[in-house]
N, C-alpha and C positions, 0 to 999 in steps of 0.2 A: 453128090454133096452140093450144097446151096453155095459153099465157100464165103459166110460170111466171115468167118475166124480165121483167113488164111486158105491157099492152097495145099489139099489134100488132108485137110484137119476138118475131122466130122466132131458136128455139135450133139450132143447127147443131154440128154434133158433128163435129170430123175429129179422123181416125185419124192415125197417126203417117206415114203414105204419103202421106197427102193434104195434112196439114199441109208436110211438106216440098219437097209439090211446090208449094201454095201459095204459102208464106208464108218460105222459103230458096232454093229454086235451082228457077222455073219450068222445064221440060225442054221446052216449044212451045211456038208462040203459044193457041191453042185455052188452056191450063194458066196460061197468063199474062192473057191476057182473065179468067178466072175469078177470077185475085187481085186483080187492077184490080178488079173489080165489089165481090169479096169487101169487101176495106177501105175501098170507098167507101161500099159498102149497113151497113158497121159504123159509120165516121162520121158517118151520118145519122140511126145509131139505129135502124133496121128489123132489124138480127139481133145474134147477139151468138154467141161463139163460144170457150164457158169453156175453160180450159186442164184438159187430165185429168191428175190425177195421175201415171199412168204415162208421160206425155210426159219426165214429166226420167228414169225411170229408162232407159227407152228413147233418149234423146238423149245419154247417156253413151258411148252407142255411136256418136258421131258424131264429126267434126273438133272441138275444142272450140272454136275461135275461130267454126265454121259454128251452132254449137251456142247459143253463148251470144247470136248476131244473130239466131236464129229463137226464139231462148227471149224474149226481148225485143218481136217483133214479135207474139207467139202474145199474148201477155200483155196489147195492145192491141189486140185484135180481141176476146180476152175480157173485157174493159173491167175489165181486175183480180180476176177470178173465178177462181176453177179449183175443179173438181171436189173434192168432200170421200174420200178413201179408199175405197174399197168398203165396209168393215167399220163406220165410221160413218154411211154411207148408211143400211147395211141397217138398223145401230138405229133410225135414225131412218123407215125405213118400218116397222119395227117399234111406234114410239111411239106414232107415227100414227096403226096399226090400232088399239092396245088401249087409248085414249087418246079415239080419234074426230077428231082434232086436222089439218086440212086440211092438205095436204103444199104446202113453197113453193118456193120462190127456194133461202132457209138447210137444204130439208131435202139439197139435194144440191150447193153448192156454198158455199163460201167466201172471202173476200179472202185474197190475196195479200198475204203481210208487205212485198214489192216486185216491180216488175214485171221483174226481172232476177236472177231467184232462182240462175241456175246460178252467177252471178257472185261470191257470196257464196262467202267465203274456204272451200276442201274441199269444197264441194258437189257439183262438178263430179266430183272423184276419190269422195267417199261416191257417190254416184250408180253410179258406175262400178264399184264394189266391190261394190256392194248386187247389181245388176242380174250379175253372174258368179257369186255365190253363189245364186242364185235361179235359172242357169242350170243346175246344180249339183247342186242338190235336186233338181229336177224331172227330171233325167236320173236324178239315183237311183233316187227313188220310182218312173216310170214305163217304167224296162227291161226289167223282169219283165211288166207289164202289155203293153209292144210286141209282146215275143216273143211271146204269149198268144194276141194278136192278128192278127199272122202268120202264126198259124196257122188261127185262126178266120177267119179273113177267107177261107179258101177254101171255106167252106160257106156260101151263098147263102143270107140269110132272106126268105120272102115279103113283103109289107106285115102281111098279117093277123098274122104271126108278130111285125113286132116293135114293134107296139103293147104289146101286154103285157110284152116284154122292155122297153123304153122303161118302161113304170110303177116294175116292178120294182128297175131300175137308180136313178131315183127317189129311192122309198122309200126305198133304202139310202143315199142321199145324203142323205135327211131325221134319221135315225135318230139320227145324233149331236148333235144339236140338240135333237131329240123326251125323249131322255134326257137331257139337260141340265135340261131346263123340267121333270121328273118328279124329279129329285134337288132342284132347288130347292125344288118345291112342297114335296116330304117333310122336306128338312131345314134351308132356308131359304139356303142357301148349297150350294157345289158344291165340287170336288175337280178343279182344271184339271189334264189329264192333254197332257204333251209329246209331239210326231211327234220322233223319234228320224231324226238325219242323222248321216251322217260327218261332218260341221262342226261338231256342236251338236243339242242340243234345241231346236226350234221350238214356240212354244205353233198349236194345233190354231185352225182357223177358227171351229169351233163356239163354243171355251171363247174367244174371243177376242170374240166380239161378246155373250155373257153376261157378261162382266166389261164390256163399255161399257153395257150395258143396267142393270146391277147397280150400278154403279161412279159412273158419269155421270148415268145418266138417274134411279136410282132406283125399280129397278118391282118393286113391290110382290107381295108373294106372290098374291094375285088378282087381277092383271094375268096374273103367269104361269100360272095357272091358268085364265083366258082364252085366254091366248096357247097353250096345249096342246091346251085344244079347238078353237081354232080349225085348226089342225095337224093335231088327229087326223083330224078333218072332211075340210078342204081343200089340205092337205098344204102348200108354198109358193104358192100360187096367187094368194094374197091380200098377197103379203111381193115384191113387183117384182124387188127386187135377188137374192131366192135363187131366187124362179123362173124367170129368167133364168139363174144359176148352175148351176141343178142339169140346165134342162131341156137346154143347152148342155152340160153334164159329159156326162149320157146317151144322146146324139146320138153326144158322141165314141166311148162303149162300144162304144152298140150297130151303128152304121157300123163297130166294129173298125177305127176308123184312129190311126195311132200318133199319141203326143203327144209337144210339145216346147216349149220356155218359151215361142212363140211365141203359142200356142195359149192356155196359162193367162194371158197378160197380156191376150191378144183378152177372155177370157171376164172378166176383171176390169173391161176397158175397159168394156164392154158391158151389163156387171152394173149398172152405174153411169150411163153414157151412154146409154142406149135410151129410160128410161121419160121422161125430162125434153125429150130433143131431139123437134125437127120432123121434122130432115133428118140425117142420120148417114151417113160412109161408113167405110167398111171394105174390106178385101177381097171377091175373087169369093164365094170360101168360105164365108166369115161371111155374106153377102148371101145367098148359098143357104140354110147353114141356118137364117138368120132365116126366110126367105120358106114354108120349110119346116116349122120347126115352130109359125110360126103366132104367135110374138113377134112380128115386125116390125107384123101388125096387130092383135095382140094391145095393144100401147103404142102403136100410132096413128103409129107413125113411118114414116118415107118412107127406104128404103136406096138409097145409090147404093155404087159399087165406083169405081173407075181407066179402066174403058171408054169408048171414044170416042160410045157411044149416051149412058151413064150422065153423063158431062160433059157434051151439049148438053142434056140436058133440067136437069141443075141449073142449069146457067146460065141456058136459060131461064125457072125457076123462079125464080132467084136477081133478073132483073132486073123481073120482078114485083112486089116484095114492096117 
């Protein structure tokens, strides 16, 4: 156990598939044993199982009355936690590093204002609004990128070949970051430049977690100046939340397989929920490319999927513990 939630209290991460079979409308017995066990091993204190962020924008898409009885139960198995955003994760692995400052409980999770947050007057519809403009975007941004792929994807790359494409794809995901931290250091402040949608300008992820870093935290021009060399060095490798991010974005590249909102809220989940849980599930997918590229034991975490192997051994992990 990581022991960020207390000693001998393991973190368990479910996805939005798992939660729902959990924890709203068990679909067999096998699924229903597992949430029996689940809320009784929460009641006694042995696990604990924060709510993610992405749950409400994701449950938007659900029956609302089904919605706001699994928002509720989720919320008592995470003993009133839920995960912090990605974007303030990431500063806060950020602060961490250039800081020295041990990572806790607060660096990736916080209280709940109430444990029935969908319930709150328009949340349910903002949820619901947020989560189709975000469908939205991502079909913009990445149509030109599918088609691309489409067509790449009929030329075979070896292994050998796409290690180094894998870096390269990377890098380029590091770059906007790297020059953030080179504009601050020279001028002490930066110039946040907007991703242009047909909806709207959206501010960029880089210039969004250098204004919480900036903004909130405070860090100091030789902090960033730390934080660049550590970057130039070792690229995200040392920052959990971006290298999960990136090494996940470049998987997507260089397998050439299309993307779809469903994909960017995985890799949001992920970004956030890996390095703290024990036990995490996910899809087949996700559970491949974790095991793949070397995250899942990278962060010491244990992935399970929906499969009838992957359900008995958590349960019988679960009534261990």
């Amino acid at each position: 156990m990581k022991g960020y939630f207390g000693s001998g209290v393991t973190c368990i991460y479910l996805d939005q598939f798992a939660a729902s079979n959990l924890l709203d409308n068990p679909p067999n017995e096998l699924w229903q044993k597992i949430s029996d066990l689940l809320i009784k091993k929460s009641r006694d204190g042995h696990i604990i199982c924060p709510v993610p962020a992405e749950h409400f924008l994701e449950s938007a898409n659900k029956n609302k009355e089904s919605a706001l009885a699994m928002d509720k139960r989720f919320a008592e198995v995470g003993k009133g936690l839920a995960f912090r955003r990605e974007v303030f994760v990431t500063a806060n692995h950020i602060v961490s590093l250039v800081r020295g400052t041990p990572l806790s409980q607060a660096t990736f999770c916080d209280r709940l204002v109430r444990r029935d947050t969908l319930t709150n007057a328009g949340v349910y519809e903002d949820f619901k609004t947020k989560h189709s403009l975000l469908n939205s975007q991502i079909t913009e941004i990445t149509t030109s990128q599918n088609e691309f792929r489409e067509i790449a994807r009929q030329k075979k790359f070896s292994p050998e070949a796409m290690a180094p494409l894998l870096a390269a794809v990377k890098a380029h995901e590091i770059k906007p970051f790297y020059d953030l931290l080179e504009e601050v250091v020279i001028n002490g402040r930066f110039t946040s430049k907007g991703v242009n949608f047909n909806s709207g300008e959206v501010i960029h992820w880089a210039d969004y977690v250098m204004q919480v870093l900036l903004g909130h935290h405070k860090l100091t021009i030789w902090e960033a100046v730390y934080l660049k060399d550590i970057i130039f060095r070792t690229g995200f490798d040392r920052i959990p939340s971006l290298d999960i991010r990136v090494t996940l974005t470049a998987n997507l590249a260089v397998e050439q397989k299309k993307e779809n909102v469903n994909d960017h809220i995985d890799i949001m989940r992920l970004s956030t929920g890996l390095p703290p849980a024990d036990l995490l599930f996910t899809d087949k997918q996700r559970k491949f490319e974790l095991l793949q590229t070397g995250l899942a034991e990278k962060y010491g975490t244990k992935i399970f999927s929906g499969t009838s192997t992957d359900l008995h051994e958590f349960y019988e992990i679960l009534e261990n513990l």
